[in-house]
TORVEXPA-824320 format. One record per residue (C-alpha): residue number from 1; x, y, z. Coordinates in Angstrom, 3 decimals. Layout:
REM TORVEXPA-824320
(NUM, (X, Y, Z)) ...
//
This chain:
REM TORVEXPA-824320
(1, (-163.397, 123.248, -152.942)) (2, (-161.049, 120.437, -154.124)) (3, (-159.638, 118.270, -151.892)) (4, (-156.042, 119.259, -153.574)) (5, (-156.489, 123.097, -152.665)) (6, (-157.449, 122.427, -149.062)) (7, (-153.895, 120.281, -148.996)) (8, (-152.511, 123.393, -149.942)) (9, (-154.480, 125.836, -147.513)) (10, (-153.261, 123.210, -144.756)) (11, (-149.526, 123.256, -146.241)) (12, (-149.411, 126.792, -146.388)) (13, (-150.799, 127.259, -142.785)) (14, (-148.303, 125.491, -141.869)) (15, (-145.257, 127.194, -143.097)) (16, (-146.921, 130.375, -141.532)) (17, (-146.554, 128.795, -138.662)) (18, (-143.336, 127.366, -138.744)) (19, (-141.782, 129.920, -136.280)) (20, (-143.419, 128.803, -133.425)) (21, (-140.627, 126.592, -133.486)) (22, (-138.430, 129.778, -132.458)) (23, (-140.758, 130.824, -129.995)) (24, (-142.083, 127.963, -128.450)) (25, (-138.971, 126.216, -127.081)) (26, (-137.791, 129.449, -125.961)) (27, (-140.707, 130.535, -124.211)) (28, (-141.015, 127.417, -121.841)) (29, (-137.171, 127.127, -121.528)) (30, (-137.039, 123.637, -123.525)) (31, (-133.421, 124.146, -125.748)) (32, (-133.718, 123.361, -128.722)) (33, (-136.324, 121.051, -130.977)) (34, (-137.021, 117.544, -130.065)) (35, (-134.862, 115.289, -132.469)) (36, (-132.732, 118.438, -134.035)) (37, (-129.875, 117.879, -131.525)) (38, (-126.134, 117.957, -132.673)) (39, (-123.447, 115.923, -131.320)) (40, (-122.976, 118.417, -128.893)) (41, (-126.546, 118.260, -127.575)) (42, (-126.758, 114.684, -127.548)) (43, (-123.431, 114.227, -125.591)) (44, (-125.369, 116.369, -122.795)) (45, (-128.809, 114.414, -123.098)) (46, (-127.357, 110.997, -123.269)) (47, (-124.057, 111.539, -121.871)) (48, (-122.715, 109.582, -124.911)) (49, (-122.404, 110.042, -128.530)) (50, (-124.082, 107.224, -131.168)) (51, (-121.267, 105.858, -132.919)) (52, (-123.192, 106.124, -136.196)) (53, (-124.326, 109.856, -135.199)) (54, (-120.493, 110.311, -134.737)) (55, (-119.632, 108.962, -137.729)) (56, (-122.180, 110.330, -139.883)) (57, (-122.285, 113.799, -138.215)) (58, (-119.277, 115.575, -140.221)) (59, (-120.910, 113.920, -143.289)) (60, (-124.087, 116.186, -144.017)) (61, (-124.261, 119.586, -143.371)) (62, (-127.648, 121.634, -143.991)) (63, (-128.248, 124.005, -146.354)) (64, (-129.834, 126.507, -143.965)) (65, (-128.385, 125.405, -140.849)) (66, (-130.942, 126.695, -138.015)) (67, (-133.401, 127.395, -140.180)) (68, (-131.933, 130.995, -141.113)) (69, (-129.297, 132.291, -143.519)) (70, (-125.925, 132.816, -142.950)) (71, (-125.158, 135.611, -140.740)) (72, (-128.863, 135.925, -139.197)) (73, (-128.330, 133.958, -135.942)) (74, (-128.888, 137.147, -133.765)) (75, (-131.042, 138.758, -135.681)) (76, (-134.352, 139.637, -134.273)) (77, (-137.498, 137.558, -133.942)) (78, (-139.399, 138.991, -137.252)) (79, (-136.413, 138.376, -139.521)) (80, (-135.626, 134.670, -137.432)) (81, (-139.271, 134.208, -138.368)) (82, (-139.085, 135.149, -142.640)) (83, (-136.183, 132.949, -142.766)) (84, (-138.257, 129.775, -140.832)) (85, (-140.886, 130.713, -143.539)) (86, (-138.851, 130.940, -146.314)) (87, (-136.846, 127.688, -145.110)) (88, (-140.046, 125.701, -144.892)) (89, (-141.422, 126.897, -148.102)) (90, (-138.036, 125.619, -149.395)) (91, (-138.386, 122.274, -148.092)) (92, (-141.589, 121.807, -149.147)) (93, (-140.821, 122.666, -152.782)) (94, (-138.149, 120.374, -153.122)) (95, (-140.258, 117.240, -151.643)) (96, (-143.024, 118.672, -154.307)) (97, (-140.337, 118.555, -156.943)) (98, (-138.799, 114.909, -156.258)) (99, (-142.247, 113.493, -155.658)) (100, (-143.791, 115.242, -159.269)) (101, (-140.117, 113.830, -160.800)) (102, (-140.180, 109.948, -159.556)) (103, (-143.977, 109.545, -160.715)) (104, (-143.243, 110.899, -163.604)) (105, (-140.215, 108.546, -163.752)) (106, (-142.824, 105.223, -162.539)) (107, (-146.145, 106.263, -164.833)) (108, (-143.403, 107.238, -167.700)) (109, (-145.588, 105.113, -170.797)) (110, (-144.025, 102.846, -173.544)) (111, (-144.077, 104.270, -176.614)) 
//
């Protein structure tokens, strides 16, 4: 087997897996993700808010904010867990994409 197609095994293992990060913080009572804090959040942990988080936090906005569609915040655990699949599948497409598109753009040949 290619090296390649064990990457992808690995990759796609991986977005299986992607919803232990629902279950996982909630099962030993951690909050939320390490590093995916809001403004909120980090006013708590820190007891101050990073000017430049301030700043910048009105400025981006994510597409699939929690991981899940709009709407499916209380949803149960199986559908929580398609949308943390189909959010990571997502995510790793477009990285595929831009990384296929800017070698293309720096081994583009004179002709």
């Amino acid at each position: 087997m290619k090296i390649i197609s064990k990457l992808w095994i690995f990759i796609g293992a991986l977005i299986v897996l992607s919803p232990l990060g629902l279950f996982l913080p909630e099962h030993f009572k951690a909050g939320s993700a390490w590093g995916e804090w809001g403004v909120d959040e980090m006013q708590q942990l820190v007891g101050y808010i990073p000017k430049g988080l301030e700043k910048l936090s009105s400025f981006w906005s994510a597409p699939l904010p929690d991981y899940a569609f709009k709407g499916w915040e209380e949803k149960p655990f199986v559908s929580l867990s398609f949308a943390y699949i189909f959010s990571a599948a997502i995510g790793i497409l477009i990285c595929v994409a831009a990384v296929f598109i800017i070698a293309r753009l720096l081994t583009k040949k004179d002709k």
